[in-house]
mmJSON file of the N, C-alpha and C atoms, coordinates in Angstrom:
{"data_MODEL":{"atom_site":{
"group_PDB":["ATOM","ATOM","ATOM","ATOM","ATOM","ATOM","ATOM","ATOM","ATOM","ATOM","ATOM","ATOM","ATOM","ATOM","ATOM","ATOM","ATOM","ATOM","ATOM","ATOM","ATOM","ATOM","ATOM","ATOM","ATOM","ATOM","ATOM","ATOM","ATOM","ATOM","ATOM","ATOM","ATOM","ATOM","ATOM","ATOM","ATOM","ATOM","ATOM","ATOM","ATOM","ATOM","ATOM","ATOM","ATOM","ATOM","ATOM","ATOM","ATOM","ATOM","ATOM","ATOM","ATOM","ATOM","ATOM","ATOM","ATOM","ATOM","ATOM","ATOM","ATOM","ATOM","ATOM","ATOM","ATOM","ATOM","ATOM","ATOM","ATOM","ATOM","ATOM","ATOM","ATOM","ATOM","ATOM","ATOM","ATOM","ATOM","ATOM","ATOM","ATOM","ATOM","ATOM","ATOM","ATOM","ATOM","ATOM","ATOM","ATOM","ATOM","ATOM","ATOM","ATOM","ATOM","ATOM","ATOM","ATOM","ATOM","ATOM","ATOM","ATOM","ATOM","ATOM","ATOM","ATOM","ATOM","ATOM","ATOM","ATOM","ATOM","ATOM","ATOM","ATOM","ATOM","ATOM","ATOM","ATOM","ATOM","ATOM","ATOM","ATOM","ATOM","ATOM","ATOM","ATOM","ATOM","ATOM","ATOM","ATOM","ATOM","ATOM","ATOM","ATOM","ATOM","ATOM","ATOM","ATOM","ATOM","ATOM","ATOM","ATOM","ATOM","ATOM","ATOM","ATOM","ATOM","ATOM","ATOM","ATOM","ATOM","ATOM","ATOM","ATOM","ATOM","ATOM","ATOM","ATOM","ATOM","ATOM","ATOM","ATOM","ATOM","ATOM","ATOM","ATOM","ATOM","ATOM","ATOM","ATOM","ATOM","ATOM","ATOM","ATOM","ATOM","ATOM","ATOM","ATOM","ATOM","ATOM","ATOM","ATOM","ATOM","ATOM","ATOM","ATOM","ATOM","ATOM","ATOM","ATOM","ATOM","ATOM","ATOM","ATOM","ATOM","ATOM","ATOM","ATOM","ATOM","ATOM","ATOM","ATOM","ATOM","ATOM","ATOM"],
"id":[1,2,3,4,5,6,7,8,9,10,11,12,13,14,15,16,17,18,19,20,21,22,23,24,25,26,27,28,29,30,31,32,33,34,35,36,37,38,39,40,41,42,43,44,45,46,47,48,49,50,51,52,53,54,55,56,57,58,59,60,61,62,63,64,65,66,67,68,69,70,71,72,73,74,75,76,77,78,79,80,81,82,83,84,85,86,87,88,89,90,91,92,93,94,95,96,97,98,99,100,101,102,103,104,105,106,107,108,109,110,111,112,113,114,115,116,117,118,119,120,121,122,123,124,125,126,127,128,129,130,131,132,133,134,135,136,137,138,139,140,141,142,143,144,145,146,147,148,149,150,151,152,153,154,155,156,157,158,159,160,161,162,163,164,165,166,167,168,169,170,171,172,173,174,175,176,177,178,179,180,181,182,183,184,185,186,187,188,189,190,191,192,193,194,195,196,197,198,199,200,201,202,203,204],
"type_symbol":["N","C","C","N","C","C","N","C","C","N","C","C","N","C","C","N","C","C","N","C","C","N","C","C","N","C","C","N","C","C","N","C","C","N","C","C","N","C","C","N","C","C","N","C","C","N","C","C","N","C","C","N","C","C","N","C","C","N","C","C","N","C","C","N","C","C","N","C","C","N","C","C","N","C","C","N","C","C","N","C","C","N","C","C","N","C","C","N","C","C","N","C","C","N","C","C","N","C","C","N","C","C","N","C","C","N","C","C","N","C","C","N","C","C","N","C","C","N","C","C","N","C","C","N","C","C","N","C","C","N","C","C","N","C","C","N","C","C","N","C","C","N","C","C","N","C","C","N","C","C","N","C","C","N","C","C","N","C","C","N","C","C","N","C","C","N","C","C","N","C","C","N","C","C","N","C","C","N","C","C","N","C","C","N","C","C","N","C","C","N","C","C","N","C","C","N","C","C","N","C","C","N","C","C"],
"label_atom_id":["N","CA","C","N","CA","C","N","CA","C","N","CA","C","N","CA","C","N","CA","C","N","CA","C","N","CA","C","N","CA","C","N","CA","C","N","CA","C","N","CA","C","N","CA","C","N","CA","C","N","CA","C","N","CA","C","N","CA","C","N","CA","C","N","CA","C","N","CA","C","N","CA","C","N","CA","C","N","CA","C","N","CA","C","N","CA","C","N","CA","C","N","CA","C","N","CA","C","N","CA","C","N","CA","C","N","CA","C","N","CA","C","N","CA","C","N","CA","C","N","CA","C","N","CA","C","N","CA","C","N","CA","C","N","CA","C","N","CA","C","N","CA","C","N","CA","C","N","CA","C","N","CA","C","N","CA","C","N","CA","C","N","CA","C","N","CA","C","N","CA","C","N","CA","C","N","CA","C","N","CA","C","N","CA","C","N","CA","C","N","CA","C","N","CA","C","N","CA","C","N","CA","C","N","CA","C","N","CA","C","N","CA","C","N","CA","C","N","CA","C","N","CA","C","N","CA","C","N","CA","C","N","CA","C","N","CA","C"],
"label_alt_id":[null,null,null,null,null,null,null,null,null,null,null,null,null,null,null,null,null,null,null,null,null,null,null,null,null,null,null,null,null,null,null,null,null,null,null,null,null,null,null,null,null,null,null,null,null,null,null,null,null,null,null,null,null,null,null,null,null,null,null,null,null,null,null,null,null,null,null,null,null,null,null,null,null,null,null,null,null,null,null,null,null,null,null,null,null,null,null,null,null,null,null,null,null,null,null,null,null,null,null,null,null,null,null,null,null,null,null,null,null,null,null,null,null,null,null,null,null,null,null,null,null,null,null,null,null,null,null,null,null,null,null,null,null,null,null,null,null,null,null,null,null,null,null,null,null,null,null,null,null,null,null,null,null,null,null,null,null,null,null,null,null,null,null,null,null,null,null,null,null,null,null,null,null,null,null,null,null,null,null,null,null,null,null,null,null,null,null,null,null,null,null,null,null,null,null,null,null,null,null,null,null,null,null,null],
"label_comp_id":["UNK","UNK","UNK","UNK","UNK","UNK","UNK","UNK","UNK","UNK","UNK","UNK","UNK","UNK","UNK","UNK","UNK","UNK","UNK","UNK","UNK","UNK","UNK","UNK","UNK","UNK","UNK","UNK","UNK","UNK","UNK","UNK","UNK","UNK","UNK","UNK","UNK","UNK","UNK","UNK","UNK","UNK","UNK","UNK","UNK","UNK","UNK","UNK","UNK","UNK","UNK","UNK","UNK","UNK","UNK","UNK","UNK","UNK","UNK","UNK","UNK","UNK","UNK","UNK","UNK","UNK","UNK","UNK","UNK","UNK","UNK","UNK","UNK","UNK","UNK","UNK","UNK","UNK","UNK","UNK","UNK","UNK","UNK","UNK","UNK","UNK","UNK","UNK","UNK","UNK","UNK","UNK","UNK","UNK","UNK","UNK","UNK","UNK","UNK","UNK","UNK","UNK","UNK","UNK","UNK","UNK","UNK","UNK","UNK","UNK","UNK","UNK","UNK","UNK","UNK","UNK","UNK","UNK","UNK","UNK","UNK","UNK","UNK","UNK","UNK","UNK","UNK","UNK","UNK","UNK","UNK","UNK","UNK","UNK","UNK","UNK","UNK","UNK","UNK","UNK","UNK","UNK","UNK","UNK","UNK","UNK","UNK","UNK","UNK","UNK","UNK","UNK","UNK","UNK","UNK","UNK","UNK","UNK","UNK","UNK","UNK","UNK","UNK","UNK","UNK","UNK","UNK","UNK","UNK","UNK","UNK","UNK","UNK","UNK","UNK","UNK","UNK","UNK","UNK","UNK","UNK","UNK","UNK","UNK","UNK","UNK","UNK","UNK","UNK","UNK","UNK","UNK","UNK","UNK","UNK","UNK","UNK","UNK","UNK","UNK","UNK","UNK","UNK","UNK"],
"label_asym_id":["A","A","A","A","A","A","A","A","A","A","A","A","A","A","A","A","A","A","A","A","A","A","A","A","A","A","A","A","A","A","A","A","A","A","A","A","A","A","A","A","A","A","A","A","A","A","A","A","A","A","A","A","A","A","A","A","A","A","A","A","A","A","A","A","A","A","A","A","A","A","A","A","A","A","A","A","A","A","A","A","A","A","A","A","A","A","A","A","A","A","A","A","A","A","A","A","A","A","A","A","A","A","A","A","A","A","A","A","A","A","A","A","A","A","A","A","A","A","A","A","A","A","A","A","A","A","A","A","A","A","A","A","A","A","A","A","A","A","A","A","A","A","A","A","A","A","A","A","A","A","A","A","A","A","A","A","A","A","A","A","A","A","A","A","A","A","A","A","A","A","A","A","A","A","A","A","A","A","A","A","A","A","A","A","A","A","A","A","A","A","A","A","A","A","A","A","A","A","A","A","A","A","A","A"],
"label_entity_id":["1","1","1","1","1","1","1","1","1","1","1","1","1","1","1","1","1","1","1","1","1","1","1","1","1","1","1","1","1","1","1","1","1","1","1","1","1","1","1","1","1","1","1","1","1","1","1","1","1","1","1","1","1","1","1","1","1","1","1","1","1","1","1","1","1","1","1","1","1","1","1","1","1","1","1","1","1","1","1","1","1","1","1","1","1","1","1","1","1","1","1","1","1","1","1","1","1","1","1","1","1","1","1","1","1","1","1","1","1","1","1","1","1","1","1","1","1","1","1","1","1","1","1","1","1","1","1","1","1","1","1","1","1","1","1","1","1","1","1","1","1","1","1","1","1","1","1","1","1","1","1","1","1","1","1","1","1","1","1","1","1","1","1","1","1","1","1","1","1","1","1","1","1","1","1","1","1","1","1","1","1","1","1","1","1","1","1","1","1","1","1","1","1","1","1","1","1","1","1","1","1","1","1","1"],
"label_seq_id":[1,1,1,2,2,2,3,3,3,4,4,4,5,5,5,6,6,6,7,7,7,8,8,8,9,9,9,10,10,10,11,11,11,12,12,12,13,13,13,14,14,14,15,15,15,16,16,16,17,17,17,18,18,18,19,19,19,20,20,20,21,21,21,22,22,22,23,23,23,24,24,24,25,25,25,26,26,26,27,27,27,28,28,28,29,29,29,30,30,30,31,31,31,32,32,32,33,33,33,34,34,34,35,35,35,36,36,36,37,37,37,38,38,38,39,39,39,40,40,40,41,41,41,42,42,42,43,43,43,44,44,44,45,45,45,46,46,46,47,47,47,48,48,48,49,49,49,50,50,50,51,51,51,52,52,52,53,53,53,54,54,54,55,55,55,56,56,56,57,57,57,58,58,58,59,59,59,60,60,60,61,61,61,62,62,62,63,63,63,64,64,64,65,65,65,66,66,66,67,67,67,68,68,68],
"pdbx_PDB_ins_code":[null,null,null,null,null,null,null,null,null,null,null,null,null,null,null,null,null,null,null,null,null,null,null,null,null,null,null,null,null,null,null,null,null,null,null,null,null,null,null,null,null,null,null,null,null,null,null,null,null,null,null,null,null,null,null,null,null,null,null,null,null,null,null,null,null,null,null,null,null,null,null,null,null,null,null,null,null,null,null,null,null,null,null,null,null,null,null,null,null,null,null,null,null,null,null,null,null,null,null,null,null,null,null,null,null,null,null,null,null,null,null,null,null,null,null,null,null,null,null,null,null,null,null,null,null,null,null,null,null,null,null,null,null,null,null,null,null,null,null,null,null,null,null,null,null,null,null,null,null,null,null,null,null,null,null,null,null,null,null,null,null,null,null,null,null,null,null,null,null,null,null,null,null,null,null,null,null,null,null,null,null,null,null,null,null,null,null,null,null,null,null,null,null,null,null,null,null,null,null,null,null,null,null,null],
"Cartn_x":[0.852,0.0,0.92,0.433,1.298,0.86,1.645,0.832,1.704,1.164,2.003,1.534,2.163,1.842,1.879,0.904,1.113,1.619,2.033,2.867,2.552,0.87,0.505,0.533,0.678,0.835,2.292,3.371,4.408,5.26,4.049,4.763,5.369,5.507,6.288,6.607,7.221,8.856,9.617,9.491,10.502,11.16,10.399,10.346,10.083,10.442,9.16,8.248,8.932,8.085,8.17,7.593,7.47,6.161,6.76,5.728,6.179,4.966,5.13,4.444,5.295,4.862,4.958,4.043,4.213,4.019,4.42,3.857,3.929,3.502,3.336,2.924,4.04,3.153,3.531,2.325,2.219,2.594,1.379,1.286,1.106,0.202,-0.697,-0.475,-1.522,-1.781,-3.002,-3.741,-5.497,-5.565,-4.703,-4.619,-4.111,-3.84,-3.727,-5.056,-5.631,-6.673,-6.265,-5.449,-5.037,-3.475,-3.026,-1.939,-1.178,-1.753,-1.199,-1.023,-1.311,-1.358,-0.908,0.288,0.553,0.514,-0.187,-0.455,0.433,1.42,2.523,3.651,3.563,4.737,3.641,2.63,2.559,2.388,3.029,2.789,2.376,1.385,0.763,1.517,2.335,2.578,2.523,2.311,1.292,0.288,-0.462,-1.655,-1.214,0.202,0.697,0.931,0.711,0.786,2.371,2.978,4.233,4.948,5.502,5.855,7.163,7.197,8.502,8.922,10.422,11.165,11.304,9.859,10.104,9.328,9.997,9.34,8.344,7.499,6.453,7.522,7.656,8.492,7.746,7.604,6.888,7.868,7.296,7.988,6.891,7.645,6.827,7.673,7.242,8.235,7.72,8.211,7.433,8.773,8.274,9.498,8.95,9.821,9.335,10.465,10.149,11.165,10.881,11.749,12.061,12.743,11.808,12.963,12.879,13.758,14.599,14.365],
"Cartn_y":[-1.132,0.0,1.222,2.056,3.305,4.832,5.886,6.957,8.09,8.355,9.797,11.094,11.919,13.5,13.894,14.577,15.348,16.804,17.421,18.817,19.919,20.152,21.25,20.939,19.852,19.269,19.503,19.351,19.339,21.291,21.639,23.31,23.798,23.93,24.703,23.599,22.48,22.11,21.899,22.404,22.345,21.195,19.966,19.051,18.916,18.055,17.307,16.428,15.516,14.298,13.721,13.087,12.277,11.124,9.802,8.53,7.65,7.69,6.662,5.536,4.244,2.482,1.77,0.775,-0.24,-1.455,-2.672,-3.966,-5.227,-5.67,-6.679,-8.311,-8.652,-10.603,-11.6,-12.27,-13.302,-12.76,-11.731,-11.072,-12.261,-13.469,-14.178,-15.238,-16.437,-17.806,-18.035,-18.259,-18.464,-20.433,-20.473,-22.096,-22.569,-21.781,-21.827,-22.89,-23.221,-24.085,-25.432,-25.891,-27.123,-27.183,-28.087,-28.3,-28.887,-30.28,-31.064,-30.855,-29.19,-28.89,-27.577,-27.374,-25.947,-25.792,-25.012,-24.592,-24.19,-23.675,-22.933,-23.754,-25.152,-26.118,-27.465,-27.318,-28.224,-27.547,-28.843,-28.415,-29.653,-29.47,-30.516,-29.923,-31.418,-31.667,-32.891,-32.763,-33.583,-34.529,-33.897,-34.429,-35.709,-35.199,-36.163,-35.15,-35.42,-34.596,-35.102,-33.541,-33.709,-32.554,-32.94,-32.031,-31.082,-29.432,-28.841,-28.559,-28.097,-27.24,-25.991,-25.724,-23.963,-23.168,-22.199,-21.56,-20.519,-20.209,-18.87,-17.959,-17.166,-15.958,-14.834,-13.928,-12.911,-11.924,-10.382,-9.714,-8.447,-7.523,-6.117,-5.187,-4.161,-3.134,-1.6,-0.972,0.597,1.276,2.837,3.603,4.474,5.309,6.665,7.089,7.135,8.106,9.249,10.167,11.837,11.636,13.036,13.589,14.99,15.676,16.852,17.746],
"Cartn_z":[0.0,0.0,0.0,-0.489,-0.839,-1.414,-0.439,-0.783,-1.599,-2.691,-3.573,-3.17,-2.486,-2.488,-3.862,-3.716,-5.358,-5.081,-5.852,-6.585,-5.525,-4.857,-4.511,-3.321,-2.394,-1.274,-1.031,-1.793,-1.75,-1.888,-2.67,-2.845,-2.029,-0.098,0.677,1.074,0.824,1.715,0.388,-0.435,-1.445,-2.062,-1.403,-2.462,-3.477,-4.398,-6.233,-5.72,-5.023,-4.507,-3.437,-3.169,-2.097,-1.786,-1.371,-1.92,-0.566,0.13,1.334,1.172,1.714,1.221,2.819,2.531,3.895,2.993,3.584,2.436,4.155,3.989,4.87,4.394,4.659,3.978,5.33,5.682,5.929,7.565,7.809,9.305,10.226,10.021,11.051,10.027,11.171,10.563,10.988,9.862,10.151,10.903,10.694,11.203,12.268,13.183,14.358,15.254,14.776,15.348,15.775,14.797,14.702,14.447,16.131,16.353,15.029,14.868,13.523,12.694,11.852,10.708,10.039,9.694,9.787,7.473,7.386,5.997,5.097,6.155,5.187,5.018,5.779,5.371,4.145,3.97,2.789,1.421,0.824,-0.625,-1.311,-2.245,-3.24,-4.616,-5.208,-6.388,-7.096,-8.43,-8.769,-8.478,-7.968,-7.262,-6.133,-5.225,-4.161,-3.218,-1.92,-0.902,-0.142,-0.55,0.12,1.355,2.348,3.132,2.416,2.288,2.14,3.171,2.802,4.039,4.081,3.657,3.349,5.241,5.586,6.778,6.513,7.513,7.077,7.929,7.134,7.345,7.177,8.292,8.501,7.945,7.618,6.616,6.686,7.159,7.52,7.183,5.772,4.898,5.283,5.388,5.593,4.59,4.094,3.639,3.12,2.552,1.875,0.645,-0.116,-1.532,-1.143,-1.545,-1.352,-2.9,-3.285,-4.367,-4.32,-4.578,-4.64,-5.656],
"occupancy":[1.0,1.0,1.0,1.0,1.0,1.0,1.0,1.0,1.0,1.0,1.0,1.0,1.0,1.0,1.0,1.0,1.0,1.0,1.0,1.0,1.0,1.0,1.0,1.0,1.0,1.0,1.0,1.0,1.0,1.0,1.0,1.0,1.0,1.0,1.0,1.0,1.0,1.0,1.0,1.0,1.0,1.0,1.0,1.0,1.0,1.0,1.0,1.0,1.0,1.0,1.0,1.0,1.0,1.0,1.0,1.0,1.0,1.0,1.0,1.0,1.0,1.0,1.0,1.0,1.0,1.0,1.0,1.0,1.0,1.0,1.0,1.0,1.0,1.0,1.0,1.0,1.0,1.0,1.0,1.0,1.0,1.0,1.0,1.0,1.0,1.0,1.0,1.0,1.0,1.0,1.0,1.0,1.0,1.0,1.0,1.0,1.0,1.0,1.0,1.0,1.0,1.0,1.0,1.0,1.0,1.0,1.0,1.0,1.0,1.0,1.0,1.0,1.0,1.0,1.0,1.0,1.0,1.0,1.0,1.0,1.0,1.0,1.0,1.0,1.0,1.0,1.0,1.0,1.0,1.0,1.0,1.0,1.0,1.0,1.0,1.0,1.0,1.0,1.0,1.0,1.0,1.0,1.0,1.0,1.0,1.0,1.0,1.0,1.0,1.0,1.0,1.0,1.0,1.0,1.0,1.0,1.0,1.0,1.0,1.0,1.0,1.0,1.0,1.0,1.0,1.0,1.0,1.0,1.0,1.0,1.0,1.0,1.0,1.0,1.0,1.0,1.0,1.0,1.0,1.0,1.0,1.0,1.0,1.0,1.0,1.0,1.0,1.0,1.0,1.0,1.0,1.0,1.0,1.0,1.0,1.0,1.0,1.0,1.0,1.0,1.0,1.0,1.0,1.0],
"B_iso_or_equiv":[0.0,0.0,0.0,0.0,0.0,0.0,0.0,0.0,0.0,0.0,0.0,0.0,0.0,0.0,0.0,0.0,0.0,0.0,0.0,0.0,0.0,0.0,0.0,0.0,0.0,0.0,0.0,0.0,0.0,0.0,0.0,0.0,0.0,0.0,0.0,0.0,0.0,0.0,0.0,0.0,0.0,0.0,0.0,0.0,0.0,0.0,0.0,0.0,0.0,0.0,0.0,0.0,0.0,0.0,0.0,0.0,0.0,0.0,0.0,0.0,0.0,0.0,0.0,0.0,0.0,0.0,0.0,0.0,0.0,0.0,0.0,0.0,0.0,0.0,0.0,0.0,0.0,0.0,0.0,0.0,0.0,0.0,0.0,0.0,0.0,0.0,0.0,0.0,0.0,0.0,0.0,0.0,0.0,0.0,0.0,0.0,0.0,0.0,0.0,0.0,0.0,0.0,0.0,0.0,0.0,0.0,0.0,0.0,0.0,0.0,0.0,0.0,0.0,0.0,0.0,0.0,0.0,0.0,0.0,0.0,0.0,0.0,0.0,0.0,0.0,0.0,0.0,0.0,0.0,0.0,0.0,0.0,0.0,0.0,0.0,0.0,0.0,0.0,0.0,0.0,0.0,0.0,0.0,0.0,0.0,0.0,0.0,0.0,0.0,0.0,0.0,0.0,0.0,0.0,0.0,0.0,0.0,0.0,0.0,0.0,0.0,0.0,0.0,0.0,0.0,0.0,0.0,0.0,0.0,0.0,0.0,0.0,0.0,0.0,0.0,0.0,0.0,0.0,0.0,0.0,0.0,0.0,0.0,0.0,0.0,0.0,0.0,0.0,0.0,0.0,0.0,0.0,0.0,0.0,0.0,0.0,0.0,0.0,0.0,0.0,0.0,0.0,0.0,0.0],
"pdbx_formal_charge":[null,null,null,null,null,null,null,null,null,null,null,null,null,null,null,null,null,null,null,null,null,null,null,null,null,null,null,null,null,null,null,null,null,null,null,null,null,null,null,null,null,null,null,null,null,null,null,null,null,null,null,null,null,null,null,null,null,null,null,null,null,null,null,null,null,null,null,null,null,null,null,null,null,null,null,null,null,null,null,null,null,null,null,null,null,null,null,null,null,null,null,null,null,null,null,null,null,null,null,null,null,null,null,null,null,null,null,null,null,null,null,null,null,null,null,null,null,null,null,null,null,null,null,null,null,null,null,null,null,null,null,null,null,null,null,null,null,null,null,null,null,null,null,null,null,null,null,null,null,null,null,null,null,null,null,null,null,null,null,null,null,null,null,null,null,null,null,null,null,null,null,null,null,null,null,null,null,null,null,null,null,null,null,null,null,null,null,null,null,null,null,null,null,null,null,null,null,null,null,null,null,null,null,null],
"auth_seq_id":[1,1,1,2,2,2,3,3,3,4,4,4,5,5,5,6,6,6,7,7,7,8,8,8,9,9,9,10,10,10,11,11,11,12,12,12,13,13,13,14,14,14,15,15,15,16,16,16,17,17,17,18,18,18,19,19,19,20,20,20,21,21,21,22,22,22,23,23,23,24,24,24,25,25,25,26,26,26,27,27,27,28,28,28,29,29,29,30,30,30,31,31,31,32,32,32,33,33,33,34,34,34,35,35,35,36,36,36,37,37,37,38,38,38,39,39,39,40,40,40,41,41,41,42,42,42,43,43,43,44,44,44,45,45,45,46,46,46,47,47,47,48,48,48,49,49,49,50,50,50,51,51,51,52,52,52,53,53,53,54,54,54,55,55,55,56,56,56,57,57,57,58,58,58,59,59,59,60,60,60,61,61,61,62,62,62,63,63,63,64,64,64,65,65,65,66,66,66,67,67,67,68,68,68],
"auth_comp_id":["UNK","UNK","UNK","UNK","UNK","UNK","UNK","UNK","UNK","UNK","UNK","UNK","UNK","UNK","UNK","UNK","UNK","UNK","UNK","UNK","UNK","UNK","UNK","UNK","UNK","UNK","UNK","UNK","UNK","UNK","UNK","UNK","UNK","UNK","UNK","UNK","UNK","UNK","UNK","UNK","UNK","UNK","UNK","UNK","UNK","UNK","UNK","UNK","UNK","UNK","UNK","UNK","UNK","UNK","UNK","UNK","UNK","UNK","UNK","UNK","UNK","UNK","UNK","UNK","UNK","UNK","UNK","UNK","UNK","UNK","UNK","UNK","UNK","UNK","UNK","UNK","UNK","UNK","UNK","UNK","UNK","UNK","UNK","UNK","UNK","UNK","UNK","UNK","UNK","UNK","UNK","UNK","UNK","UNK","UNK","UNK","UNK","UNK","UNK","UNK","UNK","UNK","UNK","UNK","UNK","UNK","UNK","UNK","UNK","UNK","UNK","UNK","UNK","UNK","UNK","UNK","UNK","UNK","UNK","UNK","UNK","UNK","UNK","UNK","UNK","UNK","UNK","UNK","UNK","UNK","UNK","UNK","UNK","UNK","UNK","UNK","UNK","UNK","UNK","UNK","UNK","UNK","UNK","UNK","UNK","UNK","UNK","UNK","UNK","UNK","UNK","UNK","UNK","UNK","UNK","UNK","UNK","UNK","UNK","UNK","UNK","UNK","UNK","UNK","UNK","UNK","UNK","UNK","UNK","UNK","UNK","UNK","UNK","UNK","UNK","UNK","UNK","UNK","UNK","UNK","UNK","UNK","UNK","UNK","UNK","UNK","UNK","UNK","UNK","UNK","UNK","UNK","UNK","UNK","UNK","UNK","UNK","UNK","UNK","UNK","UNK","UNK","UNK","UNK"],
"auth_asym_id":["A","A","A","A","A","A","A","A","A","A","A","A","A","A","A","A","A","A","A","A","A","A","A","A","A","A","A","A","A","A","A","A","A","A","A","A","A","A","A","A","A","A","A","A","A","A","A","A","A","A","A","A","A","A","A","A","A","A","A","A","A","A","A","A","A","A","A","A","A","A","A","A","A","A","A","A","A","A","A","A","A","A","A","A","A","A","A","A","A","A","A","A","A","A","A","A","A","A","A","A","A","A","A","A","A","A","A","A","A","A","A","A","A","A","A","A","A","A","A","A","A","A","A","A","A","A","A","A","A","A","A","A","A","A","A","A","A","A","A","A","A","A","A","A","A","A","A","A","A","A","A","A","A","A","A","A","A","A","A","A","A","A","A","A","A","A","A","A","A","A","A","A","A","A","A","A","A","A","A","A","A","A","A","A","A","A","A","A","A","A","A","A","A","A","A","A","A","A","A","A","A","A","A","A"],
"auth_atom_id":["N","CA","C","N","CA","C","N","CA","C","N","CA","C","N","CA","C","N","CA","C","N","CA","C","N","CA","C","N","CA","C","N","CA","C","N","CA","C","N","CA","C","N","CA","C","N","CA","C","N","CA","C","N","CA","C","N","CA","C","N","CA","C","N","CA","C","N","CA","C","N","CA","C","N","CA","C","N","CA","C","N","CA","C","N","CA","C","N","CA","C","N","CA","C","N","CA","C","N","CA","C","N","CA","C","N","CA","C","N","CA","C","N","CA","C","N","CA","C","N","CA","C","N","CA","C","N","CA","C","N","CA","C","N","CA","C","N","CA","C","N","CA","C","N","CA","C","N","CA","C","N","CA","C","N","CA","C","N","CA","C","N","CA","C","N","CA","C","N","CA","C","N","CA","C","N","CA","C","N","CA","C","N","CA","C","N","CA","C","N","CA","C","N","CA","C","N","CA","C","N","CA","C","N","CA","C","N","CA","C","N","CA","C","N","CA","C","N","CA","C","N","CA","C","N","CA","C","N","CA","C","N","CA","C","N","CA","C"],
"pdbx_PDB_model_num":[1,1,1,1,1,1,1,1,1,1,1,1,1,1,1,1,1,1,1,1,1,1,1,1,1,1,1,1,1,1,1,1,1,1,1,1,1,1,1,1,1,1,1,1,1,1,1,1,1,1,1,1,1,1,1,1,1,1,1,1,1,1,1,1,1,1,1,1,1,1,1,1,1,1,1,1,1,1,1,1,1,1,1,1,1,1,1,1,1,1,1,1,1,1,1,1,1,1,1,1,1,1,1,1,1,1,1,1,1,1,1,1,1,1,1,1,1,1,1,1,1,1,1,1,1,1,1,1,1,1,1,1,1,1,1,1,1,1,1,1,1,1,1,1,1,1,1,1,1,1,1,1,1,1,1,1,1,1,1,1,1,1,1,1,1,1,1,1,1,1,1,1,1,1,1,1,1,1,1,1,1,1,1,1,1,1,1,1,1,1,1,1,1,1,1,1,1,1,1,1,1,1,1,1]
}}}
Protein backbone atom coordinates (compact mmCIF):
# COMPACT_ATOMS: atom_id res chain seq x y z
CA UNK A 1 0.00 0.00 0.00
CA UNK A 2 1.30 3.30 -0.84
CA UNK A 3 0.83 6.96 -0.78
CA UNK A 4 2.00 9.80 -3.57
CA UNK A 5 1.84 13.50 -2.49
CA UNK A 6 1.11 15.35 -5.36
CA UNK A 7 2.87 18.82 -6.59
CA UNK A 8 0.51 21.25 -4.51
CA UNK A 9 0.83 19.27 -1.27
CA UNK A 10 4.41 19.34 -1.75
CA UNK A 11 4.76 23.31 -2.84
CA UNK A 12 6.29 24.70 0.68
CA UNK A 13 8.86 22.11 1.71
CA UNK A 14 10.50 22.35 -1.45
CA UNK A 15 10.35 19.05 -2.46
CA UNK A 16 9.16 17.31 -6.23
CA UNK A 17 8.09 14.30 -4.51
CA UNK A 18 7.47 12.28 -2.10
CA UNK A 19 5.73 8.53 -1.92
CA UNK A 20 5.13 6.66 1.33
CA UNK A 21 4.86 2.48 1.22
CA UNK A 22 4.21 -0.24 3.90
CA UNK A 23 3.86 -3.97 2.44
CA UNK A 24 3.34 -6.68 4.87
CA UNK A 25 3.15 -10.60 3.98
CA UNK A 26 2.22 -13.30 5.93
CA UNK A 27 1.29 -11.07 9.30
CA UNK A 28 -0.70 -14.18 11.05
CA UNK A 29 -1.78 -17.81 10.56
CA UNK A 30 -5.50 -18.46 10.15
CA UNK A 31 -4.62 -22.10 11.20
CA UNK A 32 -3.73 -21.83 14.36
CA UNK A 33 -6.67 -24.09 15.35
CA UNK A 34 -5.04 -27.12 14.70
CA UNK A 35 -1.94 -28.30 16.35
CA UNK A 36 -1.20 -31.06 13.52
CA UNK A 37 -1.36 -28.89 10.71
CA UNK A 38 0.55 -25.95 9.79
CA UNK A 39 -0.46 -24.59 6.00
CA UNK A 40 2.52 -22.93 5.19
CA UNK A 41 4.74 -26.12 5.37
CA UNK A 42 2.56 -28.22 2.79
CA UNK A 43 2.79 -28.42 -0.62
CA UNK A 44 0.76 -30.52 -3.24
CA UNK A 45 2.58 -31.67 -6.39
CA UNK A 46 1.29 -33.58 -8.77
CA UNK A 47 -1.65 -34.43 -7.26
CA UNK A 48 0.70 -36.16 -4.16
CA UNK A 49 0.79 -34.60 -0.90
CA UNK A 50 4.23 -33.71 0.12
CA UNK A 51 5.85 -32.03 3.13
CA UNK A 52 8.50 -28.84 2.14
CA UNK A 53 11.17 -27.24 4.04
CA UNK A 54 10.10 -23.96 3.35
CA UNK A 55 9.34 -21.56 6.78
CA UNK A 56 6.45 -18.87 7.08
CA UNK A 57 8.49 -15.96 7.34
CA UNK A 58 6.89 -12.91 8.50
CA UNK A 59 7.99 -9.71 6.62
CA UNK A 60 6.83 -6.12 7.52
CA UNK A 61 8.23 -3.13 4.90
CA UNK A 62 7.43 0.60 5.59
CA UNK A 63 9.50 3.60 3.64
CA UNK A 64 9.34 6.66 1.87
CA UNK A 65 11.16 8.11 -1.53
CA UNK A 66 12.06 11.84 -1.35
CA UNK A 67 12.96 13.59 -4.37
CA UNK A 68 14.60 16.85 -4.64
Amino acid sequence: MGYTFNRKQLKKTGLSSVKIYAQCMNPFSIYRATDWFDADFASYANNTKTWAATSATRSFVMGVNIGF
